[in-house]
N, C-alpha and C positions, 0 to 999 in steps of 0.2 A: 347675212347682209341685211340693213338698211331696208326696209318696203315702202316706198315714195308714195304708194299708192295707202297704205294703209295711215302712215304718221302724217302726211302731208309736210309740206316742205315751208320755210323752213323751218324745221328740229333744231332747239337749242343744242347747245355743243352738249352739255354734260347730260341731257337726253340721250343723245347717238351715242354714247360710250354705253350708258349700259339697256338701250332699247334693242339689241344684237337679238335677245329671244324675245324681246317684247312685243307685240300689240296692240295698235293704237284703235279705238273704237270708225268704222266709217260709218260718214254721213249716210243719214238715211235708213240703219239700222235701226234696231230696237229701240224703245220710245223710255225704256227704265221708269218707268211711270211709278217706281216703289219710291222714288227717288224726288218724285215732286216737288216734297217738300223741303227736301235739306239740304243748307245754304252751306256746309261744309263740314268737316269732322275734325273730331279732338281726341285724343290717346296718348297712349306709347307704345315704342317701338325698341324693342333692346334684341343686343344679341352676344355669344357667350359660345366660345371655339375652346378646347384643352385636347395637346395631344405631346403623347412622353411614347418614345419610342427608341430604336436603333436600328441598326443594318450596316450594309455593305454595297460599295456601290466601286467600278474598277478597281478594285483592290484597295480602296479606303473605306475605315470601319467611320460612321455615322452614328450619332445618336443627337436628341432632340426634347424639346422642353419647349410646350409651345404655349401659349394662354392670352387670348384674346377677348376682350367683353364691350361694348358699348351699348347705353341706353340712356335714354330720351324723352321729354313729351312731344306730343304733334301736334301743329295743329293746321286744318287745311284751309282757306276761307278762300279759295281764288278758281273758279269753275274755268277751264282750260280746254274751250268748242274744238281748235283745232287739234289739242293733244288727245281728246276727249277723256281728261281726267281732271281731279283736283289738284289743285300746286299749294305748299304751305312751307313751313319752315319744322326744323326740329332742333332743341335745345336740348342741349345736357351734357354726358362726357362718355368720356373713352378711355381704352388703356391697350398696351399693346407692352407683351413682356416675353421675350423669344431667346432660348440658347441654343448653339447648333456647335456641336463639336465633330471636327473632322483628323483623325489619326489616320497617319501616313506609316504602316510597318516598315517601309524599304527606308522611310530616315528617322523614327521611331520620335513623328514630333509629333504634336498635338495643336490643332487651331482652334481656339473659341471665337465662336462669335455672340453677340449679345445685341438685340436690337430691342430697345427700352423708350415708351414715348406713350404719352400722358395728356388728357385736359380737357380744354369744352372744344364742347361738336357745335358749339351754336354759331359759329358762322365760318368760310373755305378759307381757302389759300390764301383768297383775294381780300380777308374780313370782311367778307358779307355773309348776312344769312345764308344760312345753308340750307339748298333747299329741298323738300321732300314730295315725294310723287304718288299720288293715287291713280292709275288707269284702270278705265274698264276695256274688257278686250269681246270681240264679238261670239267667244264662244262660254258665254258666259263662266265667265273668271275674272280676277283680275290681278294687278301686279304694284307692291308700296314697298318704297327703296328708298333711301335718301342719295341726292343727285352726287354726294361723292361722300369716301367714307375713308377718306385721308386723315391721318396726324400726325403734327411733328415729335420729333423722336430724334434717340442718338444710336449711330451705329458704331460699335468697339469691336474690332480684330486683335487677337495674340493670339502669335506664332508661338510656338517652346516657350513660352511665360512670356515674351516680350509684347509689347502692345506697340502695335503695326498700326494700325488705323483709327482714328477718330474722328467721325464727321455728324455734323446733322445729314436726317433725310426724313423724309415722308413712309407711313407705315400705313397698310392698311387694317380697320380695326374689324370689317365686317367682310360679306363674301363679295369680292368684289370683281365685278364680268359674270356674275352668275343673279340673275334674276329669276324669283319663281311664280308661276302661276298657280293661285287658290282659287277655288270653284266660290262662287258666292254664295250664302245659307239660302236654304230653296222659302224661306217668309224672315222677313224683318231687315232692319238696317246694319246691326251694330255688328263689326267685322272685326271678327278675335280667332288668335288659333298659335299654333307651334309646328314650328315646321324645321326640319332637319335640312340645310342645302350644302353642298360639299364647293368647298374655295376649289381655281383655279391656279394658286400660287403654293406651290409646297412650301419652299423657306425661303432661302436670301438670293439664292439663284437655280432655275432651272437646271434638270441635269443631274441634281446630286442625291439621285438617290431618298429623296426624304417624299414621300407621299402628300397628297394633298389634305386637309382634314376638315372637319365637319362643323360647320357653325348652326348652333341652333335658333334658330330666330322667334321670336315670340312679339306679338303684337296685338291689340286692342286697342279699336277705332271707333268711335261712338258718332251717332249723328247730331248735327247742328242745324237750329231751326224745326228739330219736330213738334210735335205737338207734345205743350206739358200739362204733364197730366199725374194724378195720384190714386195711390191706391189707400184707400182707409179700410180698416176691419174691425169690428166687435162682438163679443164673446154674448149672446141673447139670454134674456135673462140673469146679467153678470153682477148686480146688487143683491138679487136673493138668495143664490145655490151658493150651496156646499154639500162638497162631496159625498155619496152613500158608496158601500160598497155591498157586496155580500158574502157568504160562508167558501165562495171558491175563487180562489185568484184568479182562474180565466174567463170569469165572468162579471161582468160592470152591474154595476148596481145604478147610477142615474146617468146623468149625459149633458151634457152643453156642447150647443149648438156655436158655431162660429161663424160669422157673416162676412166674405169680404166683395168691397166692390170700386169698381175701374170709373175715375170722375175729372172730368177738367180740371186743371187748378184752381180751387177754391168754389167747383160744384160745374154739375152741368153736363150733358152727355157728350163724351168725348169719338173722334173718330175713328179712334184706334181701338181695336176689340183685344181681348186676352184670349192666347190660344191656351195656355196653362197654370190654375192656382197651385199651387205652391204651399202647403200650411204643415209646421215644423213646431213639434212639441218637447221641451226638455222637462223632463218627469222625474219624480222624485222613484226611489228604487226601495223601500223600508220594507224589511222579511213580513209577510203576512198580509192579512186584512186589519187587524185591528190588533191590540198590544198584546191579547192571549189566544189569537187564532194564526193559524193553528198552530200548537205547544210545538208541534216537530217537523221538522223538515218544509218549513216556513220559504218560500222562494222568494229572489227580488228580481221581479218582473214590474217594469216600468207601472207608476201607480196609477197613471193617465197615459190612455191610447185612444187611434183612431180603431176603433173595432172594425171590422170589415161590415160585418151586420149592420153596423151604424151607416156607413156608407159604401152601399153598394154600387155606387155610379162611379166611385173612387178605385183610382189604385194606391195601395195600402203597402207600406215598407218597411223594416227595419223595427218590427215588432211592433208597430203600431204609433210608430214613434214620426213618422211623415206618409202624406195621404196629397194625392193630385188628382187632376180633372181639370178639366175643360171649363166648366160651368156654362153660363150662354154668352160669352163673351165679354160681359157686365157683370154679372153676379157667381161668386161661389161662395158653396158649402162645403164647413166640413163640422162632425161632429164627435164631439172628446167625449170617450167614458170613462167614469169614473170606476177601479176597480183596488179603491183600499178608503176605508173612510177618514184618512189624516190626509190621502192625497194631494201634493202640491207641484206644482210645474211653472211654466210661462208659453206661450202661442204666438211663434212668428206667422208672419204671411208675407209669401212675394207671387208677382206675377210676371210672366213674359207674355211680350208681345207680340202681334201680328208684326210689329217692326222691327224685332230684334230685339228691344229693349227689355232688360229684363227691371221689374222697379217694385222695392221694398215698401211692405205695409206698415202704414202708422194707425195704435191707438192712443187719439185725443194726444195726437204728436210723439208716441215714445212706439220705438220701432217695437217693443216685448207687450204684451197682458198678460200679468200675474192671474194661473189659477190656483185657487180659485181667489176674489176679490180679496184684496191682503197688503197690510202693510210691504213694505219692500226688507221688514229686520224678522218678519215672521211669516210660518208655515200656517196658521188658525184664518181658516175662511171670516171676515169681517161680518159677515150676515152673521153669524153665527154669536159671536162676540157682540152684536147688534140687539138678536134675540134673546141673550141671554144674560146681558148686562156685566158678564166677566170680561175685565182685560186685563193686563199685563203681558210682561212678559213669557215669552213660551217654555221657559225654562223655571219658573217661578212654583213656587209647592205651598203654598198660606193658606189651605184650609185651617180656618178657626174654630170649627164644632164639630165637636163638645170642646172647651177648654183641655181638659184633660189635664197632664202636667206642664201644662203651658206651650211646649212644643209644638210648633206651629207644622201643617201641612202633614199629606198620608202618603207622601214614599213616591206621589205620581205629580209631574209638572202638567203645568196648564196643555198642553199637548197631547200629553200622555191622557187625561181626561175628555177633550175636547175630539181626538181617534175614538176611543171609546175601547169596550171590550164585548164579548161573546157570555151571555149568561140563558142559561137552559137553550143553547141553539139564536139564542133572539139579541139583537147588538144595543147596546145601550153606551152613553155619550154621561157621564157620572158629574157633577155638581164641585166644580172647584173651590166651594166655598164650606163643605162636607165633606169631614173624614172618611172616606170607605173602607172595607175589610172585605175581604173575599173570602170566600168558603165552599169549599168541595166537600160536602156533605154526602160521607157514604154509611150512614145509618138509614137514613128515611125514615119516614115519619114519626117513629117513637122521639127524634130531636129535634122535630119542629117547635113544639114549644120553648124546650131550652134556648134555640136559637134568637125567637123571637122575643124571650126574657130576656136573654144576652144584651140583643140592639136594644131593648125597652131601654134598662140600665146603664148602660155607655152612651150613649145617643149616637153611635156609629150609623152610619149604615152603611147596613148590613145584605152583603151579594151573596145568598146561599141556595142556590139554586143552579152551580154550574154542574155541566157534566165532564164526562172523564176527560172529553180532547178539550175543553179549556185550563185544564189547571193540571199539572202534573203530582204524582203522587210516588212519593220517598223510594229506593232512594233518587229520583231522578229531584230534580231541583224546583221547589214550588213557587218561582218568579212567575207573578200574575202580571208583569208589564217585559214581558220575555223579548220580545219584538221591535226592540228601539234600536238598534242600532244608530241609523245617521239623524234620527230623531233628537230632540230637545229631550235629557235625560238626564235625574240627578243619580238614581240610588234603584239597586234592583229592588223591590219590592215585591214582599211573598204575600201569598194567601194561606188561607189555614186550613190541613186535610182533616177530618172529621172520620176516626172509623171504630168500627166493632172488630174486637179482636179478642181469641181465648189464650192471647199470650202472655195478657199483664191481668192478674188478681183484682185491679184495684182501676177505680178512672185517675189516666195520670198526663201532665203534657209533657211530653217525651221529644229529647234531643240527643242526636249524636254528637254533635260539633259542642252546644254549649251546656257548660254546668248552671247556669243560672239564668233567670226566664228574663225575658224583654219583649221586645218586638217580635213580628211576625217570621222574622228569620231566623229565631231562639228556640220556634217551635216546629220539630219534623213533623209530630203530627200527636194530634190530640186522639186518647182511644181508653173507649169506654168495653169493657169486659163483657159479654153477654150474657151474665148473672156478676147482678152487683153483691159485696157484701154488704152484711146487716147492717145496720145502723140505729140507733137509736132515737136518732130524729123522729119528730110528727109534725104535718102541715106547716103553714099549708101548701108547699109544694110539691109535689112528689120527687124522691129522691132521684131520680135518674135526671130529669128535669135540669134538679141542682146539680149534681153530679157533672153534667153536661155543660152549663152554663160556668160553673164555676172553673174549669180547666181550660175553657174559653178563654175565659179573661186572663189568664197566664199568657198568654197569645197576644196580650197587647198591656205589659209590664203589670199587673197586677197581682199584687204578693199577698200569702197570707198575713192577719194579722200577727204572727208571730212564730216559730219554729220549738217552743223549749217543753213540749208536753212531752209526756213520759209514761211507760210502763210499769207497774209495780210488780215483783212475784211474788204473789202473799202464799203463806205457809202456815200449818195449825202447830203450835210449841206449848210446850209448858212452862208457864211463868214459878219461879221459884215458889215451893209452898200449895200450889195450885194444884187441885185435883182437875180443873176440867180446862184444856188447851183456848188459846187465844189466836188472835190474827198475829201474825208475824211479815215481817218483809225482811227477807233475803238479803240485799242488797245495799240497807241501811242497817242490818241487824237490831232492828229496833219491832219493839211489838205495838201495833196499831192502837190508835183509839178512835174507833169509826162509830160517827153518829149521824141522825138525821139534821139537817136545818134548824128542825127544833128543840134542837140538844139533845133528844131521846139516844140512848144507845142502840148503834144498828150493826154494831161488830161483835158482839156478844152473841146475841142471838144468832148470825151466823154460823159464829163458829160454834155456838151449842149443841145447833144443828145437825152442824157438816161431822163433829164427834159421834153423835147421836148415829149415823150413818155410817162410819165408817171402824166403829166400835163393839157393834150389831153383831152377837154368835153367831145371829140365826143365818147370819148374810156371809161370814166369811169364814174361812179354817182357820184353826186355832195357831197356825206357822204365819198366816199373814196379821193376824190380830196383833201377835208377837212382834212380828216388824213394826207394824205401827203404831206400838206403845214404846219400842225402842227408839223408833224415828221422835217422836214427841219431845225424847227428852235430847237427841242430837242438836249439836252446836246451828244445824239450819235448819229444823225441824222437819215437818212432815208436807209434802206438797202435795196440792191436790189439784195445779193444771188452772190456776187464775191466775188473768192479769190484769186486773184494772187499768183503766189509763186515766191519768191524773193528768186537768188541765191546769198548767200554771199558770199565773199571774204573768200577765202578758205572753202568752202561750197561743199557741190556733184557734181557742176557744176565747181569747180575748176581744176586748174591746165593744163596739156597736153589736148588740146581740143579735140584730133583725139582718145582718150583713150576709150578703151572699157567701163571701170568704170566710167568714169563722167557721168552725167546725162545731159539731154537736155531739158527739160520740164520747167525751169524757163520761166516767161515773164518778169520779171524784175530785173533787178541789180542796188542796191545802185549807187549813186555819192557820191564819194569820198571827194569833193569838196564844195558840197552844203546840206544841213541839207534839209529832210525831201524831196528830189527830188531823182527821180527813173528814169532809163533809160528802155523806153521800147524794148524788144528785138524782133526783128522778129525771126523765125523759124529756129532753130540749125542744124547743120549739125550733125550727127550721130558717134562716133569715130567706128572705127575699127580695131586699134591698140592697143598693151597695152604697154602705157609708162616706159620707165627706169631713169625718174628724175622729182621730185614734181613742178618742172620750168613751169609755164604757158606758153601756145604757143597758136599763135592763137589767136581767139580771147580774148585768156587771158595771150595775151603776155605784159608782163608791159609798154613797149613803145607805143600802139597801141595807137590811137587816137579815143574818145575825150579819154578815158581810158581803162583799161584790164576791160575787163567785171568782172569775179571773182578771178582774182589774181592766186597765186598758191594753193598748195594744201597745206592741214590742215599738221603742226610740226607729225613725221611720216606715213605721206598717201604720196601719191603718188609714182612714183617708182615704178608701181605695176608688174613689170617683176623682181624686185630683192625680192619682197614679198613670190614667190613660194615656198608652204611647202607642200608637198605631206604624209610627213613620221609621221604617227600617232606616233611614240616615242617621239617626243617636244610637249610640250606646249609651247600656245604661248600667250604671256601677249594682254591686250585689247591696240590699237594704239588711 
């Protein structure tokens, strides 16, 4: 019933229908003093019933299909002493879609019904606004309903498929004779919530059996006339950081600090305090710290957090990812660490009110701040790019030095450089405008020099100081920028392993994948023997040195001057008529004519020699003397275990003499001039330059006298300073 004493009289009509559980506030009560200032409220109010069922009810089978919704904005502007509530209107629509079938077994017929009705709530029966109701009641609660929640609609009956009845009528869209009371939030103004209420009308008539069903109501009411006010936040120190990190993912390496603060509109101390900051980081996720830490098992852990340790007056959520507090009702802190040195995110901030309001923070007007300072098309801190005079884009690779073969950029985009990498333990950020090479150096010290002749000669620079967890080694995969995933990425890019091993005879760059040398990913690993063999070189660099540096450079497209040098297997024969054997070769069956440079005969004398030797009673038994006077006159005479190696004209011994890449190890070079004659060579001088033109110099300059030893270098070899190709994104054809 009605309370006269509570609502006071008179109560408009559409009041009394659904005031039955209500409460009207009495005079004299609580003074709502939170309430002061607000001259009325605006929102919405919606609500949303479904219910699919069946049964039985006197012996008729039921079933049902039920779906009700309406919502709306609100708005209240009209303070109502005697109702003691607000009065406003509510706009919007509704819909109401209902079937109810009833079977009869004793006459085996079937009745549908179907009540369907549609459109705006914005004003009743009567076309007036329609109007909506805020009470407060004295046990703190209160109760918002719209003063009726009728619409028109058609109602359709068939009997056994005939259609019986068709009329308009009125539907209700929302719970209707069921008001509920919500306790009001114990600080603030703004009244929001979801609340389940069960209707009082099952279906088209009481009686039958069909239950009542449940509307969920949902609503949001904001107050009018409060105090306006803003929140503004800035990231301190936000023109000069950018991100550090260090060697372990759960630990940051710098910090920025975030400032937010509670201010009238457009400045000034506001009266309303913040009971909670709010500050929300979205972080970038990239495996590691930096592009070759760590080589494995790399985590992606948010690259900005609020670390607890950073703020401990905070509570800290969601990995670090939101962080709250009180602050002093004006001011809060919170502070982001950095824990990957590419790290990139943005920093919301919102604060709720002592009023209820809860209200988003702007920087310099944009509700986000990019960390760290940064265009809005790239991840590269702008300080950085400031300091350092590089821009472009983040995805961009144009290192220009050394020129090399023209090919621009080392395999790593502006990004990829600007993260940086891990070398002896210590993080360095690499020069976009500088080709790099990486090197896992497991020799020590004996190839420091090489290396450093290596970089002299390339103009690379040169990173050979990592240890085993930055750079992997064969067969796992030696990608020195391992770590990109959702990063700006063009090309994996490898570095180059460096090692002593007694499995290969000789220093050689060794591939499994490829037959011919290129870039850094042509080469599984460059490895130098622990006892070199001979060679015949002198100065001035010591062979291991060379050795070292020159398989290097295979490591970033640099080919010998030429492939075509050759073994001879000389043998001692006798020349028809001839008491005393000559030089023979096997393989051209042709008998030598070896002299020095200065025409002197130097094969003679050999072989007078080596008869001399192996002719000797005194030295051998008269059964092998025998063999080797028979072998003499044998169609491939007598072998005694030489093989010269003859450098041809345009051969590895070609070209620029002083070159790192030519070879020194021939003892003989064709004549040009005479069929089946060799010039013997004394002992080569070592290069330790790397040439820029196939042109023989030296002793393989064409004018030398009696001739160039081996000419120039083989049709594309030499050159090998305009060869340099560092950047794993070319392929590069076989020379």
């Amino acid at each position: 019933m009605l309370d006269s004493r509570r609502c006071g009289l008179p109560c408009p009509i559409s009041a009394l229908i659904f005031l039955t559980l209500a409460t009207c506030w009495p005079a004299g009560a609580q003074s709502w003093t939170r309430f002061r200032n607000v001259t009325g409220w605006a929102g919405t109010y919606s609500v949303h019933a479904s219910a699919k069922g069946s049964g039985s009810y006197l012996g008729l089978t039921f079933t049902w299909d039920i779906v009700h919704s309406g919502e709306g904005t609100v708005r209240l502007t009209r303070w109502d002493p005697e109702l003691q509530g607000w009065v406003g209107t509510i706009e919007g629509k509704a819909a109401v879609d209902e079937t109810y079938t009833e079977f009869n077994p004793g006459t085996g017929c079937t009745a549908v019904t179907t009540n369907k009705g549609g459109g705006s709530i914005t004003t009743d029966f009567e076309g007036k606004p329609r109007q909506f109701y805020f009470y407060l009641n004295d046990n703190g609660t209160y109760n918002i309903f719209p003063a009726d929640s009728s619409i028109d609609g058609i109602g359709k009956v068939t009997i056994c498929g005939n259609p019986f009845l068709t009329l308009p009528s009125y539907y209700t869209w929302g719970p209707a004779g069921r008001m509920f009371q919500e306790k009001l939030p114990a600080t603030g103004l703004a009244l929001q919530g979801t609340k389940t209420v069960k209707g009082i009308f099952p279906g088209p008539a009481l009686g039958t059996g069909v239950p009542a069903f449940d509307y969920e109501v949902t609503w949001n009411l904001q107050p009018l006339g409060a105090e306006d006010v803003e929140l503004t936040f800035e990231p301190q120190n936000y023109h000069d950081w950018v991100p550090e990190g260090t060697r372990s993912e759960r630990q940051w390496g710098n910090s920025i600090q975030i400032r937010a603060e509670l201010q009238k509109k457009g400045g000034g101390t506001p009266k309303a305090r913040v009971t909670k900051f709010l500050f929300n980081l979205e972080s970038s996720t990239v495996p590691g710290v930096a592009m070759n830490f760590p080589v494995k098992d790399a985590s992606r852990r948010p690259d900005l957090a609020f670390g607890q340790d950073l703020n401990p007056d905070l509570s800290v959520s969601n990995q670090g990812l939101h962080a709250e507090g009180p602050g002093d009702g004006l001011i809060g802190m919170a502070t982001a660490g950095a824990y990957d040195w590419g790290a990139w995110g943005q920093i919301r901030v919102s604060a709720v009110l002592d009023d209820g309001r809860t209200v988003t923070g702007t920087y310099k007007g944009e509700s986000a701040a990019r960390l760290p300072r940064r265009s809005s098309d790239s991840k590269i801190a702008d300080a950085w790019k400031e300091q350092t005079g590089f821009s472009g884009a983040d995805d961009v690779d144009e290192d220009d030095r050394p020129t090399g073969d023209g090919h621009a950029g080392d395999g790593l985009t502006l990004y990829e450089e600007y993260r940086g990498f891990y070398e002896n333990g210590k993080h360095l950020r690499t020069r976009p405008d500088q080709k790099d090479l990486f090197i896992l150096d497991q020799i020590g010290a004996r190839a420091k020099p090489a290396i450093a002749l290596f970089a002299q000669l390339t103009g690379l620079t040169v990173h050979h100081r990592l240890k085993d967890d930055e750079l992997l080694v064969y067969p796992e995969s030696h990608v020195i920028n391992k770590n990109h995933e959702s990063a700006p990425h063009v090309v994996d890019q490898h570095g180059v392993v460096l090692l002593e091993t007694g499995e290969t005879p000789h220093p050689q760059a060794w591939s499994k994948s490829y037959t011919d040398i290129g870039t850094p990913k042509t080469v599984d690993l460059v490895v130098i023997p622990p006892k070199l063999p001979d060679t015949r070189g002198k100065g001035p660099i010591d062979y291991l040195h060379k050795a070292i540096a020159h398989e290097l450079m295979h490591s970033v497209n640099v080919w010998h001057h030429g492939e075509s040098d050759y073994k001879q297997s000389w043998r001692l024969k006798l020349a028809p008529g001839a008491e005393v054997p000559s030089l023979y070769e096997r393989y051209s069956g042709a008998f030598l004519h070896v002299i020095n440079e200065s025409g002197e005969d130097a094969g003679g004398p050999i072989a007078a020699e080596l008869h001399r030797l192996f002719s000797d009673p005194t030295v051998w038994p008269q059964k092998d003397l025998d063999n080797y006077y028979e072998d003499l006159k044998s169609e491939t005479g007598f072998s005694f275990l030489a093989f010269p190696l003859v450098g041809e004209k345009g051969g590895q011994h070609s070209g620029n003499d002083d070159c790192l890449m030519r070879y020194e190890n021939a003892m003989l070079s064709e004549s040009v001039s005479q069929p089946d004659t060799f010039y013997v060579i004394p002992e080569q001088r070592r290069g330790r330059q790397l040439c820029d033109s196939p042109v023989g110099t030296g002793n393989n300059d064409a004018t030398r006298q009696p001739q160039s030893r081996h000419g120039d270098a083989s049709p594309n070899r030499g050159g090998c300073r305009n060869m340099i190709c560092v950047n794993d994104a070319h392929d590069h054809p076989a020379r």
